[in-house]
C-alpha positions in Angstrom: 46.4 87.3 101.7 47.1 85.1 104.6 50.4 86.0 106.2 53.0 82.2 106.6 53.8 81.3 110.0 56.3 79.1 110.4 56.7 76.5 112.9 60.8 76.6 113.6 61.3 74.7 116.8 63.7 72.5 116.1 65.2 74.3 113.3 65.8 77.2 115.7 67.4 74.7 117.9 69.7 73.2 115.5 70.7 76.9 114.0 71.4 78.2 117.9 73.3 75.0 118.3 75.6 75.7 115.0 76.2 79.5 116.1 77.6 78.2 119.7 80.1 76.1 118.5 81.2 78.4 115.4 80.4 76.1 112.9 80.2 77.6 109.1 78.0 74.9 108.1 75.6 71.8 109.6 75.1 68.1 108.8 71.9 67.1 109.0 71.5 63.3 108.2 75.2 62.8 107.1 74.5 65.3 104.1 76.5 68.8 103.9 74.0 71.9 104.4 74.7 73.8 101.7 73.4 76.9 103.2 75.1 78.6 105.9 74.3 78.9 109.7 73.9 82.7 109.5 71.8 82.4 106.5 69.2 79.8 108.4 68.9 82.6 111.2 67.9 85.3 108.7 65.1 83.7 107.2 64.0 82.7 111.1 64.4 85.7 112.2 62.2 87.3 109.4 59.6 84.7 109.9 56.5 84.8 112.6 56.6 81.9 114.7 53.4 80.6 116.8 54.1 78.4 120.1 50.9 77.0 121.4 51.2 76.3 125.2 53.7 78.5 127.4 54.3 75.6 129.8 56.9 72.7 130.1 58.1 72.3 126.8 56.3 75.7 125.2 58.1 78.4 127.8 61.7 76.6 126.8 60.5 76.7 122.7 59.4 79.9 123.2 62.5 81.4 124.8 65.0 80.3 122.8 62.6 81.7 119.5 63.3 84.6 121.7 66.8 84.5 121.6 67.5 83.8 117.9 65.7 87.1 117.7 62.7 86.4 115.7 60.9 89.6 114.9 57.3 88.4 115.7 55.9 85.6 118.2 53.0 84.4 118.4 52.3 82.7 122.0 48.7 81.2 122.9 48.2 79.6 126.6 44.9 79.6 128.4 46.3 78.9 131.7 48.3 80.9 134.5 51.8 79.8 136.4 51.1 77.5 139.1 53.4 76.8 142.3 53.3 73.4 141.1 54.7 74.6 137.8 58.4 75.9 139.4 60.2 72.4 139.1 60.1 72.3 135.0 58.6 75.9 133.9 61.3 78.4 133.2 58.5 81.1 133.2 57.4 80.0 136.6 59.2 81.5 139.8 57.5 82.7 143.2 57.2 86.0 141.4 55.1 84.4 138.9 52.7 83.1 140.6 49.2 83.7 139.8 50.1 85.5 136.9 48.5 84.4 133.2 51.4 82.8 131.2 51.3 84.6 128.2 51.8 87.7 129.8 54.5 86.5 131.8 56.0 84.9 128.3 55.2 88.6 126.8 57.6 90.1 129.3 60.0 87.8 129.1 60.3 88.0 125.3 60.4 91.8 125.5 63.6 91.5 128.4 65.2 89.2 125.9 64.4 90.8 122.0 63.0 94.4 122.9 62.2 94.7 118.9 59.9 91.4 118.4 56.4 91.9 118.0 54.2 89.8 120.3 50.7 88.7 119.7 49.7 86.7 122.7 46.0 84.9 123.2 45.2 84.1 126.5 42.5 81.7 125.8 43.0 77.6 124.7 43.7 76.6 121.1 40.9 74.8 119.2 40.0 74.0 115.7 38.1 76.4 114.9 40.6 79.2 115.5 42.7 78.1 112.0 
């Protein structure tokens, strides 16, 4: 049986967001939530979650995933951190260089969430792989 990932980017960031300021509850819409905040982080945090590309918008998604403490991430990038990748890559810094992102990503996740499970593919996404 296959196992659900789930996709939780912007729910992640609108949970995160709730926990920061305290709140007990979200709108979303104008309409009441009528779970609460710490509920929605449970059910993230017991989901996996795959991030396809660890760059500009990818290393951000995948570090805040990170910090919600999911228990397993999935991260796929083909690519390695560039100089030219330092003005809007939070994985990329002069000690980064050179290095393939996912593994940079898989260090940075374990720094963050020493428990979560990391399955990282250093290769490029296609159809064929779902």
């Amino acid at each position: 049986m296959k196992k659900k990932i789930l996709c939780v980017v912007l729910a992640a960031t609108m949970a995160f967001s709730c926990t920061a300021c305290g709140s007990k509850k979200s709108k979303v819409g104008g309409n009441d939530v009528k779970v609460t905040v710490e509920e929605v982080n449970e059910k993230i945090r017991n989901k996996t979650v795959f991030i396809c590309g660890c760059g500009g918008v990818g290393s951000y998604a995948v570090e805040a995933i990170a910090r919600m403490g999911v228990k397993n991430i999935i991260i796929c990038d083909s690519d390695v951190v560039d100089i030219t990748n330092i003005n809007r890559q939070v994985i990329a810094l002069s000690s980064t260089v050179g290095k393939s992102k996912v593994d940079v990503e898989e260090e940075r996740i374990k720094d963050i969430n020493p428990s979560c499970n990391v399955i990282k593919f250093n290769c490029m996404f296609t159809k064929d792989m779902y």
